[in-house]
mmCIF file of the N, C-alpha and C atoms, coordinates in Angstrom:
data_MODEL
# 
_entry.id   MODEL 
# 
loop_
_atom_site.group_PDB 
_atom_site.id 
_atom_site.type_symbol 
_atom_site.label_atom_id 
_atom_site.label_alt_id 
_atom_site.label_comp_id 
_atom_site.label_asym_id 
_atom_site.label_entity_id 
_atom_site.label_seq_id 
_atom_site.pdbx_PDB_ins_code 
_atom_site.Cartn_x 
_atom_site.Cartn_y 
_atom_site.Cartn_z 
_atom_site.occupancy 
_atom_site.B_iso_or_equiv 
_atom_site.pdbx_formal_charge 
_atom_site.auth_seq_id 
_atom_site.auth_comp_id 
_atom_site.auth_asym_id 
_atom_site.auth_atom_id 
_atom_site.pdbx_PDB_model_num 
ATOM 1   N N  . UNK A 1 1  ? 286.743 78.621 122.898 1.00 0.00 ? 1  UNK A N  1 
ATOM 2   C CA . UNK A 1 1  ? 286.185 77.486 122.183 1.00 0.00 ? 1  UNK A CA 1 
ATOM 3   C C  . UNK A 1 1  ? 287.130 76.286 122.287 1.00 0.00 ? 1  UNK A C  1 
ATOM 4   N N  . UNK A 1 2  ? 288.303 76.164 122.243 1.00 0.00 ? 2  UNK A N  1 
ATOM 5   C CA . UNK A 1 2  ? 289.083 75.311 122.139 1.00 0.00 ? 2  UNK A CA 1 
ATOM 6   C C  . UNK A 1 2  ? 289.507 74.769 123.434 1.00 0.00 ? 2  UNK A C  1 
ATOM 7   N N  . UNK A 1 3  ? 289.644 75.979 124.580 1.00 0.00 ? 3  UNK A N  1 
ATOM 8   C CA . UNK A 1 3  ? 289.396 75.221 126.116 1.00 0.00 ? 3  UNK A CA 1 
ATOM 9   C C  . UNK A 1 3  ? 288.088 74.507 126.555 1.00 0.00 ? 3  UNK A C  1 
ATOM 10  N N  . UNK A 1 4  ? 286.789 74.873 125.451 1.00 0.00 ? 4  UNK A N  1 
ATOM 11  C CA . UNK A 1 4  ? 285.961 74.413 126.153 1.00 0.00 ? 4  UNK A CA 1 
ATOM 12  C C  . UNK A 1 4  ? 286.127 72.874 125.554 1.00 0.00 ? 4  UNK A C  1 
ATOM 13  N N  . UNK A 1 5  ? 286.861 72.785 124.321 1.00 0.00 ? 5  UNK A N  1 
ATOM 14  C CA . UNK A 1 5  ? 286.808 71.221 123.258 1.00 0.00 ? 5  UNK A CA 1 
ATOM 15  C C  . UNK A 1 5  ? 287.813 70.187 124.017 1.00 0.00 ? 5  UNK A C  1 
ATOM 16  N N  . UNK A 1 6  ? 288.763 70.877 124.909 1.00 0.00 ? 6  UNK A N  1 
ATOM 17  C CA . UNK A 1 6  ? 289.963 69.902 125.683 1.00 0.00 ? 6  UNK A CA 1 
ATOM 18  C C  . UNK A 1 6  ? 289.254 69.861 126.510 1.00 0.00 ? 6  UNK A C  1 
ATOM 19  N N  . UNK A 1 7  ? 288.440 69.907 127.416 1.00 0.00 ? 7  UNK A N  1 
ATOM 20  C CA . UNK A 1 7  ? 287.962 69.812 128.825 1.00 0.00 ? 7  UNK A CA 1 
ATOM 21  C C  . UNK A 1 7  ? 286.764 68.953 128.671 1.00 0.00 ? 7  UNK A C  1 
ATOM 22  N N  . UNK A 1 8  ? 286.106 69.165 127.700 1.00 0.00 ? 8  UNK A N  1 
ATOM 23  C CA . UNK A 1 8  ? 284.760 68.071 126.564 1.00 0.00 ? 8  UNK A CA 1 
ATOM 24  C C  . UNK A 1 8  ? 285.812 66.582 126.786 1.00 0.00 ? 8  UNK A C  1 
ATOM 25  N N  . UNK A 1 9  ? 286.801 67.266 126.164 1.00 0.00 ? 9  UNK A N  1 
ATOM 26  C CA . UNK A 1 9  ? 287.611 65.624 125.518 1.00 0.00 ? 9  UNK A CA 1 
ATOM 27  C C  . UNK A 1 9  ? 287.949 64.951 127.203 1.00 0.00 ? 9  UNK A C  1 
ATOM 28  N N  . UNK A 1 10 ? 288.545 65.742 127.955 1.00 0.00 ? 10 UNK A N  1 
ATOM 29  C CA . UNK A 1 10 ? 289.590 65.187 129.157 1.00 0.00 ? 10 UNK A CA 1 
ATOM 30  C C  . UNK A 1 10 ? 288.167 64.497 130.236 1.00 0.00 ? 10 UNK A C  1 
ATOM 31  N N  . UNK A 1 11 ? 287.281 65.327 129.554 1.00 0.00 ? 11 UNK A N  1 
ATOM 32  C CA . UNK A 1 11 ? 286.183 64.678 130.487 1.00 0.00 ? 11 UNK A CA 1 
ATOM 33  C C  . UNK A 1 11 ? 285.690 63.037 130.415 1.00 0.00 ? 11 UNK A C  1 
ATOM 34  N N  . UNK A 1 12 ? 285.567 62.756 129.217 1.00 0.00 ? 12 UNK A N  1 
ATOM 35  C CA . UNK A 1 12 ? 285.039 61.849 128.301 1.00 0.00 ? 12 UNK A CA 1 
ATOM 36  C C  . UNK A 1 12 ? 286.106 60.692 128.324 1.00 0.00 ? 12 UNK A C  1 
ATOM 37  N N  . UNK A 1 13 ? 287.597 61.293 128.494 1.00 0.00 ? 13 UNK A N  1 
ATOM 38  C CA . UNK A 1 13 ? 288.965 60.437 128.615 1.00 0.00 ? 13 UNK A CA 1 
ATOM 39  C C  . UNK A 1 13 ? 288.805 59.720 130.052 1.00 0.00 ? 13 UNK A C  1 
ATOM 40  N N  . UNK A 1 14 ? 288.327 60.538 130.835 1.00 0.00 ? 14 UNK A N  1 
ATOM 41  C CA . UNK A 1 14 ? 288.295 60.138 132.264 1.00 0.00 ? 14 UNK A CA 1 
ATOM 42  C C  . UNK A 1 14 ? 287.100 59.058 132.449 1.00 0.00 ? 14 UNK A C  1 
ATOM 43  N N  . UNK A 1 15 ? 285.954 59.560 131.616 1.00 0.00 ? 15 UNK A N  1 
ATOM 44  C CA . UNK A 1 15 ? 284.798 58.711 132.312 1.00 0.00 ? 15 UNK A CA 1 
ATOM 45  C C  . UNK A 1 15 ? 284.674 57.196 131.177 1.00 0.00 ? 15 UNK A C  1 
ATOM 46  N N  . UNK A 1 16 ? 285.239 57.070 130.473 1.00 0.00 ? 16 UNK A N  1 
ATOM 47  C CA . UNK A 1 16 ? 285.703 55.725 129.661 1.00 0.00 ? 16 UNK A CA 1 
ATOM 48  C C  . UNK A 1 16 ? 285.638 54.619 130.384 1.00 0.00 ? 16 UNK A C  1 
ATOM 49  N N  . UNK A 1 17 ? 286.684 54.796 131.291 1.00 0.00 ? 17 UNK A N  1 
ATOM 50  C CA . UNK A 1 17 ? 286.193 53.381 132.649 1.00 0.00 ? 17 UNK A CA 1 
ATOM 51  C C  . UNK A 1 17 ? 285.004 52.818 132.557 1.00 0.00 ? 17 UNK A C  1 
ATOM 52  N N  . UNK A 1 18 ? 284.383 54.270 133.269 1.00 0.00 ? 18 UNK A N  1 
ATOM 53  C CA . UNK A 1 18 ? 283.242 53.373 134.123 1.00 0.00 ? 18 UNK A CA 1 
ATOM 54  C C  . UNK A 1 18 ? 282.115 53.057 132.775 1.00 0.00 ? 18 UNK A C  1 
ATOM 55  N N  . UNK A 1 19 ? 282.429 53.662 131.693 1.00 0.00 ? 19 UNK A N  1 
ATOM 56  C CA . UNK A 1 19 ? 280.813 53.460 130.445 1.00 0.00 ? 19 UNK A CA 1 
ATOM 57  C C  . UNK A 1 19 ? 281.710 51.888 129.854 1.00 0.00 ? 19 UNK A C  1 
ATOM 58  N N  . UNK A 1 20 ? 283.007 51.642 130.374 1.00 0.00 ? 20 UNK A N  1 
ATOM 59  C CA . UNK A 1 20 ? 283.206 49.951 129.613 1.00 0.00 ? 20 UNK A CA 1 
ATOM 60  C C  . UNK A 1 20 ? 283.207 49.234 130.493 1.00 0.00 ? 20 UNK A C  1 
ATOM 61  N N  . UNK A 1 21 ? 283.029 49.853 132.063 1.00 0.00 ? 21 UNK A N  1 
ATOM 62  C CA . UNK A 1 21 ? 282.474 48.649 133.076 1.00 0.00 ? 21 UNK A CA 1 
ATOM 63  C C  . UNK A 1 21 ? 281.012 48.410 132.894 1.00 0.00 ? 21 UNK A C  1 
ATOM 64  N N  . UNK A 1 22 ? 280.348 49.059 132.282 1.00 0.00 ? 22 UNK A N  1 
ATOM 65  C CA . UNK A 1 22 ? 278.541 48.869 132.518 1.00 0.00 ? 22 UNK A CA 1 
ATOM 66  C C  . UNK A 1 22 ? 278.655 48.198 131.201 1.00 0.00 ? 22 UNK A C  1 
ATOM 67  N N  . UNK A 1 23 ? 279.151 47.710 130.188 1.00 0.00 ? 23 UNK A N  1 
ATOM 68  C CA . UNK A 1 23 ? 279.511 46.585 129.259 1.00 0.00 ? 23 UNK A CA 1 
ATOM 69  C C  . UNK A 1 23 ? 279.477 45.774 129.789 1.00 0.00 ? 23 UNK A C  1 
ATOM 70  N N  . UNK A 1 24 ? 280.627 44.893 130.469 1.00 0.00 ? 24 UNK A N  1 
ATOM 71  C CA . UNK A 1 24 ? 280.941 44.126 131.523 1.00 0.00 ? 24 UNK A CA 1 
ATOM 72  C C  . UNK A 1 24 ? 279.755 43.634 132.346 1.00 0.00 ? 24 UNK A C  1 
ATOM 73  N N  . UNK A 1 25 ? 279.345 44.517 132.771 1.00 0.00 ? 25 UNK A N  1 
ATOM 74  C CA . UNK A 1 25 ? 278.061 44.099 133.686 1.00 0.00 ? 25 UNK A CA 1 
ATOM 75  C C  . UNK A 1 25 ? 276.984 43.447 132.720 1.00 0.00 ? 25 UNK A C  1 
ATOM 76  N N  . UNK A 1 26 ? 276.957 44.049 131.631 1.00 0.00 ? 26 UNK A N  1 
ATOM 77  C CA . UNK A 1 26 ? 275.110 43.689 131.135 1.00 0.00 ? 26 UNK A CA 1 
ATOM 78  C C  . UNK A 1 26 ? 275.583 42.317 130.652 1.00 0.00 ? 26 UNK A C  1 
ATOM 79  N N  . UNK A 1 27 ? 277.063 42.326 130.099 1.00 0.00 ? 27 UNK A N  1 
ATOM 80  C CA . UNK A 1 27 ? 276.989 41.265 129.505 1.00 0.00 ? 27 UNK A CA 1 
ATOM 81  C C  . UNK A 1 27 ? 276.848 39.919 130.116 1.00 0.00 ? 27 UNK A C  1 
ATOM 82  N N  . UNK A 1 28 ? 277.494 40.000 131.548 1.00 0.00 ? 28 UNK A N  1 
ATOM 83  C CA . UNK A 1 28 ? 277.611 39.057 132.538 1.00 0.00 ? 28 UNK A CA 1 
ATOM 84  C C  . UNK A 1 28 ? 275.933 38.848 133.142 1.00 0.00 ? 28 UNK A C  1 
ATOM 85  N N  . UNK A 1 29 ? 275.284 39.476 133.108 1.00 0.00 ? 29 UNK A N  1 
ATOM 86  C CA . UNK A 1 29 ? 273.527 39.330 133.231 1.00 0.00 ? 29 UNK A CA 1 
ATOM 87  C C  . UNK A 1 29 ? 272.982 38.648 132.164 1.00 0.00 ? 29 UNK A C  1 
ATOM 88  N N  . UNK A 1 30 ? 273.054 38.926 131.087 1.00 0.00 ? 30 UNK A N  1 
ATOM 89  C CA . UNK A 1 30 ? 272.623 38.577 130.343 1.00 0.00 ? 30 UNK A CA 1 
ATOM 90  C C  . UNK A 1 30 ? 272.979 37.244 129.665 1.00 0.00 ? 30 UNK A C  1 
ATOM 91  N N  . UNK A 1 31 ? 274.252 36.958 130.089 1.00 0.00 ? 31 UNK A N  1 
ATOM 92  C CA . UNK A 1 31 ? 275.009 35.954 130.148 1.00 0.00 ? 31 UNK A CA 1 
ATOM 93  C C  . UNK A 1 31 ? 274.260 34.795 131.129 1.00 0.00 ? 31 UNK A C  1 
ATOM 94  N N  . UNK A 1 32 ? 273.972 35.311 132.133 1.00 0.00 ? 32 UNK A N  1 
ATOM 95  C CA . UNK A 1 32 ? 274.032 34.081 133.263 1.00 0.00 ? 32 UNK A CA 1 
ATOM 96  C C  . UNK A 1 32 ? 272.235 33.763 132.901 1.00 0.00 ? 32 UNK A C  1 
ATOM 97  N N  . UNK A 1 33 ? 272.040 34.854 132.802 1.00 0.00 ? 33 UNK A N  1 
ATOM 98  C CA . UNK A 1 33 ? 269.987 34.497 132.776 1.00 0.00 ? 33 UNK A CA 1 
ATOM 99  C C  . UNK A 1 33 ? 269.794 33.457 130.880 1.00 0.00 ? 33 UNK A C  1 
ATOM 100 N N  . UNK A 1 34 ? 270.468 33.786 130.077 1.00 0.00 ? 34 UNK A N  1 
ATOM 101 C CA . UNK A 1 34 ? 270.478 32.545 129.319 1.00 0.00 ? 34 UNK A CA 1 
ATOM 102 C C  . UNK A 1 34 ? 271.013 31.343 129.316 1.00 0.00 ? 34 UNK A C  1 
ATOM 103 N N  . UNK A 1 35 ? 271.935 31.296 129.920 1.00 0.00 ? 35 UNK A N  1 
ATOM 104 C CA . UNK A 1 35 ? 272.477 29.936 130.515 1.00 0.00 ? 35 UNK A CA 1 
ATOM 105 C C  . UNK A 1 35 ? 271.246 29.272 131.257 1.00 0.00 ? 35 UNK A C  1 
ATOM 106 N N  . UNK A 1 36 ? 270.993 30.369 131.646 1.00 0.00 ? 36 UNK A N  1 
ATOM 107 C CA . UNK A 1 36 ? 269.479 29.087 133.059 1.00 0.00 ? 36 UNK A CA 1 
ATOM 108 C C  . UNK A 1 36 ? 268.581 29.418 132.470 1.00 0.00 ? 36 UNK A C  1 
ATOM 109 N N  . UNK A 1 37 ? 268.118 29.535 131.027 1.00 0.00 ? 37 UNK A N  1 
ATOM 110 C CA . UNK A 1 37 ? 266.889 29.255 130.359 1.00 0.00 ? 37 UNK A CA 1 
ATOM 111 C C  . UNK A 1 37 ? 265.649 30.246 130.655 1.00 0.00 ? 37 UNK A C  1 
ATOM 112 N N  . UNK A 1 38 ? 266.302 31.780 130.794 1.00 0.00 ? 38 UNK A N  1 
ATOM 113 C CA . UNK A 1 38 ? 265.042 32.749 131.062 1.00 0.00 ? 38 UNK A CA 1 
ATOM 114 C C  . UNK A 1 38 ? 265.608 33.611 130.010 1.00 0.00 ? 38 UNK A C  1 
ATOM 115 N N  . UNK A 1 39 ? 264.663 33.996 128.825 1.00 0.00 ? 39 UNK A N  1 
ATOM 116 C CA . UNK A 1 39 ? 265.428 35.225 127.757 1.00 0.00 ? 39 UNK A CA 1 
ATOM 117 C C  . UNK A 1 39 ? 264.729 36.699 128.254 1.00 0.00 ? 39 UNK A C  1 
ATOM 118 N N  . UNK A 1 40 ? 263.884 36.551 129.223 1.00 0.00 ? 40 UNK A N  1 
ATOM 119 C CA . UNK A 1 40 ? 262.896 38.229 129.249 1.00 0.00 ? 40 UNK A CA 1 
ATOM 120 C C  . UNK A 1 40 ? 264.378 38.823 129.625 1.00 0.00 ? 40 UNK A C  1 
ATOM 121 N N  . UNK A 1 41 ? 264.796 38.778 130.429 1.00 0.00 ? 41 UNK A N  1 
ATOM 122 C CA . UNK A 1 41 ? 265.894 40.308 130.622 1.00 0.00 ? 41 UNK A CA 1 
ATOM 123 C C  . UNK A 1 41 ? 266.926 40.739 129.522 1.00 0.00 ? 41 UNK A C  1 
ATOM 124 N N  . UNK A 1 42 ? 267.505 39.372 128.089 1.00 0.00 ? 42 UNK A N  1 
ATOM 125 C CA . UNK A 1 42 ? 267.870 39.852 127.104 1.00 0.00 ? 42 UNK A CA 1 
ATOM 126 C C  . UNK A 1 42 ? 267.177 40.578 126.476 1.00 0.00 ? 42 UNK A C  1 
ATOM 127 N N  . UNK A 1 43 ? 265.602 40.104 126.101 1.00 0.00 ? 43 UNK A N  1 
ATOM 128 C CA . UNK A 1 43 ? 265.110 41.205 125.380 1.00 0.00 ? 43 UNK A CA 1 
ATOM 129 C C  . UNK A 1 43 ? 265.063 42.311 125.772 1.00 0.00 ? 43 UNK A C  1 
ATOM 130 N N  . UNK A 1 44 ? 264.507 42.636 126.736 1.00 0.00 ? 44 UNK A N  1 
ATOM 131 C CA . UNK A 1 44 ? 264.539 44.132 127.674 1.00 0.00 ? 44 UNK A CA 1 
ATOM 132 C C  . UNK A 1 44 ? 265.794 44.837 127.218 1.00 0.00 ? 44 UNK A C  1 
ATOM 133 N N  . UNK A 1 45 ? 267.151 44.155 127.362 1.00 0.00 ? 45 UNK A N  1 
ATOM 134 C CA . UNK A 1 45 ? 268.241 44.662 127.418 1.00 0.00 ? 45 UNK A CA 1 
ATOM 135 C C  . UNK A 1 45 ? 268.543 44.757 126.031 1.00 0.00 ? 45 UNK A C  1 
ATOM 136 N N  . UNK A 1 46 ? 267.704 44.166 125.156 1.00 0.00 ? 46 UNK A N  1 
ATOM 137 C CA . UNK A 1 46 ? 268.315 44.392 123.719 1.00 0.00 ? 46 UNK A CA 1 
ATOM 138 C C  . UNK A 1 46 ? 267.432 45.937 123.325 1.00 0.00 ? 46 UNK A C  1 
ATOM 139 N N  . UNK A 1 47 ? 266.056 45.915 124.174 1.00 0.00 ? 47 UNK A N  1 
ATOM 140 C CA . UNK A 1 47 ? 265.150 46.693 123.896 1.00 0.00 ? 47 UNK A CA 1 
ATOM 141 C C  . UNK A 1 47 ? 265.703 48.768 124.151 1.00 0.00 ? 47 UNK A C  1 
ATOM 142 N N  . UNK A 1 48 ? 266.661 48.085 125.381 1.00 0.00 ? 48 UNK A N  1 
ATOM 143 C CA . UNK A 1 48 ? 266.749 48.963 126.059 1.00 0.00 ? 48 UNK A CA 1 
ATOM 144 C C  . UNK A 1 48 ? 268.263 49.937 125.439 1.00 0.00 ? 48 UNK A C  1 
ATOM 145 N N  . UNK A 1 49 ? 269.109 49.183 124.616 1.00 0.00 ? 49 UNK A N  1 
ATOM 146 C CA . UNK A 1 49 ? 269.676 49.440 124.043 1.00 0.00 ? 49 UNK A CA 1 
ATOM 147 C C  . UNK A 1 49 ? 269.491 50.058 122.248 1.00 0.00 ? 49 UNK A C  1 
ATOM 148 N N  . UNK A 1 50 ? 268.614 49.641 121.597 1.00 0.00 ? 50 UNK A N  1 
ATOM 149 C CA . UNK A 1 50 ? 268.020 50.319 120.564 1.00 0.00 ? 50 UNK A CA 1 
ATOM 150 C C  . UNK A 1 50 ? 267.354 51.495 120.929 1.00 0.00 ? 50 UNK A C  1 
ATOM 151 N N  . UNK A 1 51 ? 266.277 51.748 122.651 1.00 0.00 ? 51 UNK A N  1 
ATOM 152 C CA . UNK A 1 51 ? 266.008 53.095 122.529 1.00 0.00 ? 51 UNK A CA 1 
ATOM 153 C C  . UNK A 1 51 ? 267.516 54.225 122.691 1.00 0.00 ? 51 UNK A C  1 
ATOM 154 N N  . UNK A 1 52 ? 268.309 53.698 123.660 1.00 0.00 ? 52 UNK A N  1 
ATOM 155 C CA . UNK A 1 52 ? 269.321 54.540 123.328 1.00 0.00 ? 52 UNK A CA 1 
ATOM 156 C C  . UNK A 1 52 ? 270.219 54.850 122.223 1.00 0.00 ? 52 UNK A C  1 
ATOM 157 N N  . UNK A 1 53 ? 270.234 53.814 121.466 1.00 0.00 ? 53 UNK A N  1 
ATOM 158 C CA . UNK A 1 53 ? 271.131 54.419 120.243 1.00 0.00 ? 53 UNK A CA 1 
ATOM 159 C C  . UNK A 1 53 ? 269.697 55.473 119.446 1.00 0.00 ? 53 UNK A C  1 
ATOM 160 N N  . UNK A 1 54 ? 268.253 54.730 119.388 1.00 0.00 ? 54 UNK A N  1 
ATOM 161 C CA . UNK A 1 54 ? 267.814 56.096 118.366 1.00 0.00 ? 54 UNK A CA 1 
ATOM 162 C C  . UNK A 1 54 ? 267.376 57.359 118.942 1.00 0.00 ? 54 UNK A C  1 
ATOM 163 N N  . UNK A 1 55 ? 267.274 57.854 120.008 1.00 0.00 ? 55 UNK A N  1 
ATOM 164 C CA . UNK A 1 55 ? 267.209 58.922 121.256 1.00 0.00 ? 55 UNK A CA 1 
ATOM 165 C C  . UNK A 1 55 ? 268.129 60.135 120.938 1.00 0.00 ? 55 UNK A C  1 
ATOM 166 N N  . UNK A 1 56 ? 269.180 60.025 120.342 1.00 0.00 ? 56 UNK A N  1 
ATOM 167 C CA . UNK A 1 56 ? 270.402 60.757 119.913 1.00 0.00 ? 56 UNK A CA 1 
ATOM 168 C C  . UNK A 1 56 ? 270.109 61.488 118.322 1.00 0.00 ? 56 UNK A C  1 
ATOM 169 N N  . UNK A 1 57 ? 269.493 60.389 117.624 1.00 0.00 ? 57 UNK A N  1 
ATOM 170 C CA . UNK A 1 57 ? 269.562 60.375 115.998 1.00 0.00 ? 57 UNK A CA 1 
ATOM 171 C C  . UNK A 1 57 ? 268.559 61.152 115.827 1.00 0.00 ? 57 UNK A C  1 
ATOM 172 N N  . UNK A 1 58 ? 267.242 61.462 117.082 1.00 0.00 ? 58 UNK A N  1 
ATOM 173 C CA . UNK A 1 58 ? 265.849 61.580 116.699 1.00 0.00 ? 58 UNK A CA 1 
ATOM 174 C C  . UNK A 1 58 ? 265.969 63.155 117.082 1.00 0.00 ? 58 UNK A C  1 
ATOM 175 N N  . UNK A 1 59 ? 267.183 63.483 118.380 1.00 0.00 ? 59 UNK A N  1 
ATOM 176 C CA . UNK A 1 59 ? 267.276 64.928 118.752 1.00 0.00 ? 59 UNK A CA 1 
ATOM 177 C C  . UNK A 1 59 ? 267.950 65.779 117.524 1.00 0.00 ? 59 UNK A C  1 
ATOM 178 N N  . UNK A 1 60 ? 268.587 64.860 117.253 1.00 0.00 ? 60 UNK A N  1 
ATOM 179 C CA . UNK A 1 60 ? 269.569 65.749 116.423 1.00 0.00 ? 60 UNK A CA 1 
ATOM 180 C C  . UNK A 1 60 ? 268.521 65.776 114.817 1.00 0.00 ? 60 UNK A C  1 
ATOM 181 N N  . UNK A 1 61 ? 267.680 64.875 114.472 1.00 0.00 ? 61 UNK A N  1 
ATOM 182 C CA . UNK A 1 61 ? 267.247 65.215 113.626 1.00 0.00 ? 61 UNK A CA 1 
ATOM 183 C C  . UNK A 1 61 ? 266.216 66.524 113.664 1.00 0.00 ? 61 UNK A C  1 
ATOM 184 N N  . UNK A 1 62 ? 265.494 66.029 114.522 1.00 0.00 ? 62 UNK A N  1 
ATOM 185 C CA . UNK A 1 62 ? 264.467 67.234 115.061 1.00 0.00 ? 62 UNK A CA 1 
ATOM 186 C C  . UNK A 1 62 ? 265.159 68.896 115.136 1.00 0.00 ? 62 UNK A C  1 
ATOM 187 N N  . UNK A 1 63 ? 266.414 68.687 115.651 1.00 0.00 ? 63 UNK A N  1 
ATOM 188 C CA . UNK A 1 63 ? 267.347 69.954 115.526 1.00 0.00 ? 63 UNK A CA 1 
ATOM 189 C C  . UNK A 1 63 ? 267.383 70.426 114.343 1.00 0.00 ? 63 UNK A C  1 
ATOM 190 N N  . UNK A 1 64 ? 267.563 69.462 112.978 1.00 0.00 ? 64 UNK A N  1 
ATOM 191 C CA . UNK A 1 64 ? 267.691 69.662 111.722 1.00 0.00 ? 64 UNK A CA 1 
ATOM 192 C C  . UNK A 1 64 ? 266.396 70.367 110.863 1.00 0.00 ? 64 UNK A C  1 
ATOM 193 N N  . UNK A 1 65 ? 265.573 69.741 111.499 1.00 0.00 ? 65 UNK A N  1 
ATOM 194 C CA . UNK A 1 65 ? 264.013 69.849 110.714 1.00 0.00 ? 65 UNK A CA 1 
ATOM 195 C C  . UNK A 1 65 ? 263.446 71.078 111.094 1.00 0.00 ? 65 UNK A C  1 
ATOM 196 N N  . UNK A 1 66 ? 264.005 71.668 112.399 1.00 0.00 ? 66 UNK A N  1 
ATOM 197 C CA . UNK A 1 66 ? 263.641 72.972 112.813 1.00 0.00 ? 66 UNK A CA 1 
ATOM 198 C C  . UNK A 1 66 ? 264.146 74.166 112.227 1.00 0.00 ? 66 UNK A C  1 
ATOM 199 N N  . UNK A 1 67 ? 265.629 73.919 112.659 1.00 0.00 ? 67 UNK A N  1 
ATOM 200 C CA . UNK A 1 67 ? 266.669 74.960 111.835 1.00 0.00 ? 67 UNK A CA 1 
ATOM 201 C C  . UNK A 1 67 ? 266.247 75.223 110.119 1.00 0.00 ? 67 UNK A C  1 
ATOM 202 N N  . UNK A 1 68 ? 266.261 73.869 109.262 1.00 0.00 ? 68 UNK A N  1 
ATOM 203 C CA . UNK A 1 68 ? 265.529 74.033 107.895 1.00 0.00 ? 68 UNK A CA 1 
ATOM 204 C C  . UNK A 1 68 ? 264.307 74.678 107.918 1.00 0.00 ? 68 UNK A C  1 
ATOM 205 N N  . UNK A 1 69 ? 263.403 74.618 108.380 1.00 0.00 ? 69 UNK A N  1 
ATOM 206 C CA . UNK A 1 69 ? 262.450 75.104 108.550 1.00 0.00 ? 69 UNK A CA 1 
ATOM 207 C C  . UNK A 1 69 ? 261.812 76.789 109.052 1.00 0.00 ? 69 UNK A C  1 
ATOM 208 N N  . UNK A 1 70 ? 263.284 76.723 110.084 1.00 0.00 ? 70 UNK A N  1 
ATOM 209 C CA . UNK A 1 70 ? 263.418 78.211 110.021 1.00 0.00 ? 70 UNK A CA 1 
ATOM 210 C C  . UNK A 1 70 ? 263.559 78.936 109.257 1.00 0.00 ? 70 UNK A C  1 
ATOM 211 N N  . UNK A 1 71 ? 264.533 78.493 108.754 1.00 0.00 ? 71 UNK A N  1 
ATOM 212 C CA . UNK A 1 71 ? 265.632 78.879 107.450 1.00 0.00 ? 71 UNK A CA 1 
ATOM 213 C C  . UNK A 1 71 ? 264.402 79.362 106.423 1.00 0.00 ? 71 UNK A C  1 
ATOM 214 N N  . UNK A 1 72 ? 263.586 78.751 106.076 1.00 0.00 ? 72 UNK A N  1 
ATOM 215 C CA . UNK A 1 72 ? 262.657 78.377 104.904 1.00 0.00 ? 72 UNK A CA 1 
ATOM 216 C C  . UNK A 1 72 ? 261.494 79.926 105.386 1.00 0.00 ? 72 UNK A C  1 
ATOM 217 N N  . UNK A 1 73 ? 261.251 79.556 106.132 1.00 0.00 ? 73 UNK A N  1 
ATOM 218 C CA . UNK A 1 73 ? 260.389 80.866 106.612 1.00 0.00 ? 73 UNK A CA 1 
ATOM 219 C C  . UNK A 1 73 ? 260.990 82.083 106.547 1.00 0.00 ? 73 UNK A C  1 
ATOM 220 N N  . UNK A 1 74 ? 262.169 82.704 107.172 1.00 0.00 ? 74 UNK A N  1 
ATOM 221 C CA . UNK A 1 74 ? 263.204 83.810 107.097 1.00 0.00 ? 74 UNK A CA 1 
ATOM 222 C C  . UNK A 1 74 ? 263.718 83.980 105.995 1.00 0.00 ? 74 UNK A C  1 
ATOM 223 N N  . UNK A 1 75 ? 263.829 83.302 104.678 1.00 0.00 ? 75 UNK A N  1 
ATOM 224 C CA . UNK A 1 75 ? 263.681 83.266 102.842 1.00 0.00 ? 75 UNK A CA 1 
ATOM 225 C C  . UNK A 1 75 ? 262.650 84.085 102.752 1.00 0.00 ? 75 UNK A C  1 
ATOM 226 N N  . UNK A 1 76 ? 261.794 83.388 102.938 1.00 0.00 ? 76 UNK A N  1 
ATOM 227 C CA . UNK A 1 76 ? 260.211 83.842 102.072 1.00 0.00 ? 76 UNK A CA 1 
ATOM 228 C C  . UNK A 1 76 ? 259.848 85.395 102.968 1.00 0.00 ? 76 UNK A C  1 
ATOM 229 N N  . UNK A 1 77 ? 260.278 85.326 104.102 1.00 0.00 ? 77 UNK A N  1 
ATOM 230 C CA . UNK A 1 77 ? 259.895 86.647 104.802 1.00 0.00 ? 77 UNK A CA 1 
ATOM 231 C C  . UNK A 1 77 ? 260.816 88.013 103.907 1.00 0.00 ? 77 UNK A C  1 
ATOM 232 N N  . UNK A 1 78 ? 261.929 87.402 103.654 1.00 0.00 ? 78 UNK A N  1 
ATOM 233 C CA . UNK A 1 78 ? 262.601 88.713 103.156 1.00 0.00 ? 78 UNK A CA 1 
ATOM 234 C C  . UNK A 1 78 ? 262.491 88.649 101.609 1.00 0.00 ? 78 UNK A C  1 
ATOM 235 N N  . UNK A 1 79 ? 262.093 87.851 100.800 1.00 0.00 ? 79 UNK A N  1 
ATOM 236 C CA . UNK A 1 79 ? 261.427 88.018 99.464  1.00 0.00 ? 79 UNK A CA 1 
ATOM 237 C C  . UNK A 1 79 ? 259.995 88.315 99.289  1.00 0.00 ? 79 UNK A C  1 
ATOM 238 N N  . UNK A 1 80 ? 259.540 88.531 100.578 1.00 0.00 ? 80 UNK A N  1 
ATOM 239 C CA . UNK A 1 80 ? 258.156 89.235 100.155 1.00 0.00 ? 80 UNK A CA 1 
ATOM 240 C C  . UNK A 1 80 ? 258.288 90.618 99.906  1.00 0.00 ? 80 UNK A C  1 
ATOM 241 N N  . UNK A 1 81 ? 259.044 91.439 101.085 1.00 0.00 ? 81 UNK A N  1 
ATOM 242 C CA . UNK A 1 81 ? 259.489 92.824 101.455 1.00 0.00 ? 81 UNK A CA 1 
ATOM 243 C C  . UNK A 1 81 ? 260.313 93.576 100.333 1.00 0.00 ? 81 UNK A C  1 
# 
């Protein structure tokens, strides 16, 4: 468990670069297309950034709502018996 949590981490240490170069990039797009008076690719890019932050929140909830739910059924199964 703990080799698999350093190798998680060393992975994530390594790939840092390149997830704060694709910062860099959007911002410089998004940058230059409002300067010359076109906003469609900010919105997109604002669009495109809210589905990824709630994509994460919605798995992990769904993870939650299942497991409870299990949980809730495997109660009542062994208080019937």
């Amino acid at each position: 468990m703990k080799k698999r949590f350093i190798l998680t981490a060393l992975f994530f240490l390594f790939a840092l670069g390149d997830i704060m170069a694709q910062c860099a990039m959007c911002r410089a797009t998004v940058g230059s297309n409002l300067s010359e008076g076109r906003n469609t690719i900010g919105t997109g890019l604002n669009f495109g950034i809210l589905y990824l932050l709630v994509i994460p929140y919605l798995i992990v909830g769904l993870g939650v709502f299942f497991y409870i739910r299990a949980a809730k059924q495997r109660l009542k199964e062994h208080a019937v018996i």
